[in-house]
C-alpha positions in Angstrom: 126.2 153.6 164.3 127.8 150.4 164.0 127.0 146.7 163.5 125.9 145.0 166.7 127.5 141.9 167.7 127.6 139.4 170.7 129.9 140.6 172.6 132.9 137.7 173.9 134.5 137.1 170.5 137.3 136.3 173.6 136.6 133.5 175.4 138.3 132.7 178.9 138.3 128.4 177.7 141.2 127.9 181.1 139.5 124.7 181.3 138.9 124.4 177.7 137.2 122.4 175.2 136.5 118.2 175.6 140.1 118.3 177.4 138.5 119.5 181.0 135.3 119.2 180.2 132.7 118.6 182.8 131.9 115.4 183.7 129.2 113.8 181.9 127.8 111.0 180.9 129.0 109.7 177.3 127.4 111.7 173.9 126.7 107.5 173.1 124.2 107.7 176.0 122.0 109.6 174.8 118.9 108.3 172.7 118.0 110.0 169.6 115.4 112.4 169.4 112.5 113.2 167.3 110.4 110.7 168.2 109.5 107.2 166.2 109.8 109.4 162.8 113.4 109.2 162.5 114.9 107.2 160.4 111.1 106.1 159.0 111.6 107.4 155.4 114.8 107.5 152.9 117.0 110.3 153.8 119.5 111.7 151.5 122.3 114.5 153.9 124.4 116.6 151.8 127.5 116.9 154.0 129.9 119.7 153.2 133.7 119.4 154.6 136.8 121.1 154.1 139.2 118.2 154.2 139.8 118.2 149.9 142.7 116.7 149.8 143.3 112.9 150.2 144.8 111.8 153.0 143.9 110.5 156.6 140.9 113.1 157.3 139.2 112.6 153.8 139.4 108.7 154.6 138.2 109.3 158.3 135.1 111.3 157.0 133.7 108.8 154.4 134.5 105.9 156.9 131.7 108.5 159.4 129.6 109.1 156.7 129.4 105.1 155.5 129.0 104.0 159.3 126.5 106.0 160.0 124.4 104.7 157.0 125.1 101.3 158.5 123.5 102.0 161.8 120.8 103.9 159.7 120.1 102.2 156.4 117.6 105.0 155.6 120.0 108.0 155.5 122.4 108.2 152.9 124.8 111.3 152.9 126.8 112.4 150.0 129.6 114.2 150.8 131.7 117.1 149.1 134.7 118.1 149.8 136.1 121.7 149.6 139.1 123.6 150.2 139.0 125.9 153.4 139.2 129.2 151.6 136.7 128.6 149.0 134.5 127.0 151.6 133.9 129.5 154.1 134.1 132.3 151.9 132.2 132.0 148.9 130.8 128.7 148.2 128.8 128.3 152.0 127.7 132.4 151.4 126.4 131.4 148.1 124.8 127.9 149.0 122.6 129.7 152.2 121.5 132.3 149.4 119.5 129.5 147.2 117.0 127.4 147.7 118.9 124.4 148.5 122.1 124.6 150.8 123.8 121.5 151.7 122.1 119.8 155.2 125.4 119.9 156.9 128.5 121.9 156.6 131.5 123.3 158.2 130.9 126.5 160.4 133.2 128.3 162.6 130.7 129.7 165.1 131.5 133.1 166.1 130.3 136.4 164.2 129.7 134.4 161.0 127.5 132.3 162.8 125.6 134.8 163.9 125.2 136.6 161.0 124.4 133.3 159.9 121.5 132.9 163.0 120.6 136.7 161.8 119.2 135.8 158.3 117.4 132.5 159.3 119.9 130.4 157.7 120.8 127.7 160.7 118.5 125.1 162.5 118.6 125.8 166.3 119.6 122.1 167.8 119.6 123.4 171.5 116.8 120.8 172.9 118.4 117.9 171.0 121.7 118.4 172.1 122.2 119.2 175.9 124.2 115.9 176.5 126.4 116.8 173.7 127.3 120.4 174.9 127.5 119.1 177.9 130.2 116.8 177.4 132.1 119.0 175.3 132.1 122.4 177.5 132.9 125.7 177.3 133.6 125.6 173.3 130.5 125.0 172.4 129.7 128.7 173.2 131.1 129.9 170.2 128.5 127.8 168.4 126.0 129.6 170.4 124.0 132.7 169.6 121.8 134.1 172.3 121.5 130.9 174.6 120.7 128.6 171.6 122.7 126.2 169.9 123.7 126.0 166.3 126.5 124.0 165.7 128.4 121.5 167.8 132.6 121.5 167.0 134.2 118.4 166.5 137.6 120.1 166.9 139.3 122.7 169.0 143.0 124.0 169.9 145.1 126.9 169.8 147.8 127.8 166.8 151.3 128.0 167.3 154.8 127.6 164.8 155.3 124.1 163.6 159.5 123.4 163.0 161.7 121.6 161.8 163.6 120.5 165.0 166.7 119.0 162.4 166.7 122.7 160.6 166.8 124.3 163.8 169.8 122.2 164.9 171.3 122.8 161.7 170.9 126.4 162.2 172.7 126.6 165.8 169.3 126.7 167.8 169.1 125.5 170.9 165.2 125.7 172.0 162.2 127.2 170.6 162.0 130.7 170.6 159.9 132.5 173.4 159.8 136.1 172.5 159.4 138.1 169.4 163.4 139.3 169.9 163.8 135.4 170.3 162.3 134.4 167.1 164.2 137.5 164.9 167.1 135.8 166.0 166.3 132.2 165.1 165.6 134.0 161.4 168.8 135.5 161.6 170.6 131.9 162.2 168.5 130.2 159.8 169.5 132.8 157.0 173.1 132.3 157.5 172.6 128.6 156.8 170.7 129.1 154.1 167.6 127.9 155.4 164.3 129.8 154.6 163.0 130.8 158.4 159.3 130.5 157.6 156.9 129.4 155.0 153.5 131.6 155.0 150.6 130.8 152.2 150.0 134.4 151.6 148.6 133.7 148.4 145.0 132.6 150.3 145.7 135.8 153.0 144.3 134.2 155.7 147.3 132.2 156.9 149.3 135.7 156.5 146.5 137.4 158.3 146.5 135.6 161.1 150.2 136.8 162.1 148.4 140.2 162.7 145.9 138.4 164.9 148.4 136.8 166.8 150.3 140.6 167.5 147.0 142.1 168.0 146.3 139.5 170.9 149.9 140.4 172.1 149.5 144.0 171.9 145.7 144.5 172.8 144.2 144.3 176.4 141.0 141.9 176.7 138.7 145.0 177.0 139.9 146.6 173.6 139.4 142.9 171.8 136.3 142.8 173.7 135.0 145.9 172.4 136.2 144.9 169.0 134.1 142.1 168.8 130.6 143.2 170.6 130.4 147.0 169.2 132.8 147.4 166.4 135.3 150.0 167.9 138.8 149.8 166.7 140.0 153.3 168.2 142.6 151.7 170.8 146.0 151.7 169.4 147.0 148.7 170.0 145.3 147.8 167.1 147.4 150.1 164.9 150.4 148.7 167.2 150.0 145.3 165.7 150.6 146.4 162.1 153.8 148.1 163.5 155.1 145.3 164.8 154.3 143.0 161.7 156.0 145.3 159.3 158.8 145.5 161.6 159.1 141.8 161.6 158.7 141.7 157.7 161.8 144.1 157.0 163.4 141.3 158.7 162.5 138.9 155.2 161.7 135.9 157.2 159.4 134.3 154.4 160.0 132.5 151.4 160.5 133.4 147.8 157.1 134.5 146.1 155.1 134.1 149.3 152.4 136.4 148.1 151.5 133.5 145.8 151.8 130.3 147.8 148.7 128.8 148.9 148.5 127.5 152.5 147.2 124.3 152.4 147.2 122.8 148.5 150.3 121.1 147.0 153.9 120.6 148.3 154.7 124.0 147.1 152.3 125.3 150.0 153.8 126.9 152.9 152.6 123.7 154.7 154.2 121.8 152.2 157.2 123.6 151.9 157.6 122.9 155.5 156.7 119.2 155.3 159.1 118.8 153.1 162.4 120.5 154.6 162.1 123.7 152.5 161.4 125.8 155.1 162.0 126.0 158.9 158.9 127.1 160.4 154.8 127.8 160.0 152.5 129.4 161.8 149.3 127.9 161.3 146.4 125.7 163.4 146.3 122.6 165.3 145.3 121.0 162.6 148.3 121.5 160.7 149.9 117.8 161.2 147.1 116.4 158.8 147.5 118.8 156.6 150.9 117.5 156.4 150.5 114.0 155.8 148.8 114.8 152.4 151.6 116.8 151.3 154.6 113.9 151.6 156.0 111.6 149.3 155.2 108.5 151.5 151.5 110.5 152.9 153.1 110.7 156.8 153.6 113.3 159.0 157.6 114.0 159.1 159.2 112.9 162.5 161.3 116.3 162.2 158.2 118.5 163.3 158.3 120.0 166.7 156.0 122.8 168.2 156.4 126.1 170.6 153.3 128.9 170.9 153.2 132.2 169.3 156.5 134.5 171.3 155.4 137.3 173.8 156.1 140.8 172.6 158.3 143.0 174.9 156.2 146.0 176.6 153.2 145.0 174.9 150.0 145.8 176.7 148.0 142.4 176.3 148.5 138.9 177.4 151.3 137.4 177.1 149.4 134.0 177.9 146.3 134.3 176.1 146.4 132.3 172.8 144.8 132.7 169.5 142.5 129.3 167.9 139.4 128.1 167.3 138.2 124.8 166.1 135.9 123.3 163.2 132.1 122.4 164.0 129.1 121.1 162.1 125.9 123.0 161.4 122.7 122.1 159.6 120.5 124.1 157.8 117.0 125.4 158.7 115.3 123.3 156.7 117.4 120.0 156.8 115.7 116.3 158.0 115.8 115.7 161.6 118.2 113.1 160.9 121.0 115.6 160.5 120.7 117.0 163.7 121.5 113.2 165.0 124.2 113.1 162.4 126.3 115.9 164.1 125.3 114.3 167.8 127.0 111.2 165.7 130.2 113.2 165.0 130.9 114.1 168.3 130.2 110.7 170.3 133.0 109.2 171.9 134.3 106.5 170.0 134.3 109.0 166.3 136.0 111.3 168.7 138.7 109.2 169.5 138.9 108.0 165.9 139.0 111.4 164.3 141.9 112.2 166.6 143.7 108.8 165.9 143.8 110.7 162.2 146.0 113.6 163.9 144.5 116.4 162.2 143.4 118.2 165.0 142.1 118.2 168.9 138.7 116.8 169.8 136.6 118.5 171.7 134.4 115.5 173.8 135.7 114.7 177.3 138.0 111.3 177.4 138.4 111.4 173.3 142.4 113.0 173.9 143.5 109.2 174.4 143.1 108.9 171.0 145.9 111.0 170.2 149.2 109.2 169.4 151.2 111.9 167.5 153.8 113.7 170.2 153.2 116.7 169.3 149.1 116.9 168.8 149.8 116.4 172.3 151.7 119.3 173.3 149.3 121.5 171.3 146.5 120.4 173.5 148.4 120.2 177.0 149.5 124.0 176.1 145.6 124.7 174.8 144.7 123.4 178.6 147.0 125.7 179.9 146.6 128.6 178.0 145.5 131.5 180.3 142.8 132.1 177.4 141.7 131.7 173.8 140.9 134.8 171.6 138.7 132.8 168.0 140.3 133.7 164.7 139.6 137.3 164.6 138.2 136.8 161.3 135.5 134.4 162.4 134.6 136.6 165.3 134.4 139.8 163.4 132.1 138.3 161.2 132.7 137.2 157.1 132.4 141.5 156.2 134.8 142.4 158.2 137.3 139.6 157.9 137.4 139.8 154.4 138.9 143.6 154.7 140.6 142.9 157.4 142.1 140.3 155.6 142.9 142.1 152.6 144.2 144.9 154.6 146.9 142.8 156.1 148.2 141.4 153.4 148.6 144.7 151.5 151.1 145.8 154.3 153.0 141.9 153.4 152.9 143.0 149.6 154.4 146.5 150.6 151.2 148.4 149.8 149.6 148.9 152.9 150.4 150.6 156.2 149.1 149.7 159.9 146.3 152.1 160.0 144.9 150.8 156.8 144.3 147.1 158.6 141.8 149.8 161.0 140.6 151.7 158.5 139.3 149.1 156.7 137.8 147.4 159.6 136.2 150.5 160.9 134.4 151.0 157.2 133.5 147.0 157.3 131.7 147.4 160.7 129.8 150.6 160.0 126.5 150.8 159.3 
């Protein structure tokens, strides 16, 4: 037997996200619910976030956070911020397992989400939000478990490699690679000018992990992922296929120095930071990536160097070529929280803190008419090329559920440490997903 899960961890978003949205009317439209108690009694929110590290985002949030107290004097939120990692994988587990988990935090949707549904830990916000998922579209599905609504994302887009366009140059390349036997060549160039090809925060796997997503995507039809992600069967071996292809790729010694222990995210030394910086030519990594950035420079600004191209198709693979891998950042509450944090998230994703949140450039927003608020060049390529996208598989390790993304997660990495092989990335994910 294995776990049962909703099935469509791939999600055909062609029109996706706030960018083609339906037309509605505005989230600022709607009045809040709940009746004359809202906002009668004090109100303290707990608001859990993963932007930890000053910058443009962290600014952006408390500036929510304070202007929503304005319009409310009653509800004060205190906010925490948390790194990613430590976030999603521990500290959020462990809060939903006591007796008092923050009121509103970061969730992913997919199979975490409904795990999280599954144990009683999320307050279903379907009848106060239908304007809300309405003007954001087809990504709120991945917020969704069984036709109800649990979160609402504030952010969605598709990964691809940031670069160095002056490093490429440099290096002798002409355009952005566009196949696999493409990109071995632009590491090739870069070497012989002494320029590290590509920075990868290994040391937190899941930025290492997600170049086996990207080759499984490449290599796997839609019904193989699909049965992935609803019944757990990882027999087609395109799955096994994926790891060939990444440890063929890593003989080729595209990363940097000591990547095993770089983090992805924290410090200039991060592969983020490495590439922020000039020390490296590429990174694979999220739309969100540019923010990231700007808290990792001397003068806090996103370099004017940085360019962007999606993940390379894979010669005689059997999946899509088009399809692209992402996923975007949402807000939950918790069963128990005040009715005023369900107005909070509706808050999040009106109009105007759309377009302000993506005036911060640290990612895509997902409310129809909020993309004019984008003034960085290449935060808008990412999300004319997440419009066009044939389709958008979520972060395998979000859809799989926290279980089996955690082993599947370790698994890849052992094959970038030299200890693992391509069957042991199955393996573990068969053992995850058994019951």
């Amino acid at each position: 037997m294995r776990t049962k899960r909703r099935s469509g961890v791939i999600f055909a978003l062609v029109a996706t996200v706030g960018l083609a949205a339906s037309g509605c009317s505005s989230a600022d439209d709607e009045s809040p619910s709940g009746g004359g108690e809202l906002y009668k009694n004090p109100v303290v929110l707990n608001w859990w976030h993963n932007a930890n590290q000053a910058g443009p985002l962290q600014t952006y949030w408390q500036k929510v956070a304070d202007d929503f107290h304005k319009l409310h004097p009653t509800v004060t939120i205190k906010i925490t911020a948390i790194e990613t990692n430590e976030l999603q994988r521990n500290r959020i587990p462990a809060a939903m397992l006591s007796s008092s988990p923050p009121d509103v935090f970061q969730a992913w949707g997919g199979g975490e989400m409904v795990e999280q549904v599954k144990s009683d830990y999320l307050k279903d916000i379907t009848a106060e939000t239908k304007t809300e998922v309405g003007n954001i579209g087809a990504a709120t599905k991945i917020w969704s478990v069984d036709g109800k609504q649990y979160g609402l994302p504030f952010s969605f887009g598709i990964e691809g490699f940031w670069y160095n366009k002056d490093l490429f140059a440099k290096a002798g390349i002409s355009a952005p690679p566009t196949s696999m036997d493409e990109l071995n060549a632009a590491v090739t160039k870069l070497k012989a000018a002494n320029i590290t090809p590509i920075a990868v925060g290994a040391g937190d796997k899941w930025p290492a992990a997600h170049w086996w997503y990207n080759l499984a995507v490449r290599e796997c039809p839609a019904t193989a992922l699909a049965a992935a992600s609803s019944d757990g069967k990882f027999d087609d071996p395109c799955f096994v296929k994926a790891g060939e292809d990444l440890k063929t790729f890593l003989a080729t010694t595209p990363f940097q120095k000591d990547f095993l222990a770089t983090s992805g995210q924290v410090g200039a030394t991060s592969s983020a930071g490495l590439l922020a910086n000039g020390k490296a030519a590429m990174e694979l990594m999220g739309h969100w990536n540019g923010g990231t950035m700007q808290t990792l420079t001397p003068d806090q600004k996103e370099p004017k160097f940085l360019g962007w191209f999606p993940f390379p198709s894979v010669a005689g693979a059997g999946g899509s070529q088009k399809t692209m891998m992402g996923g975007g950042d949402g807000f939950s509450c918790s069963k128990k929280a005040p009715a005023e944090c369900v107005e909070f998230l509706k808050y999040i994703v009106s109009l105007d803190v759309q377009k302000g949140f993506a005036a911060t450039g640290s990612g895509i927003p997902t409310v129809k008419g909020a993309e004019s608020g984008l003034a960085d060049p290449v935060m808008q390529t990412i999300a004319q090329a997440t419009q066009s996208a044939e389709g958008v598989q979520l972060w395998l390790d979000t859809g799989f559920g926290a279980k089996a993304g955690t082993a599947m997660n370790d698994a890849i990495v052992a094959i970038f440490a030299g200890k693992g092989e391509p069957q042991g990335v199955v393996d573990a994910l068969k053992k995850a997903t058994a019951r």
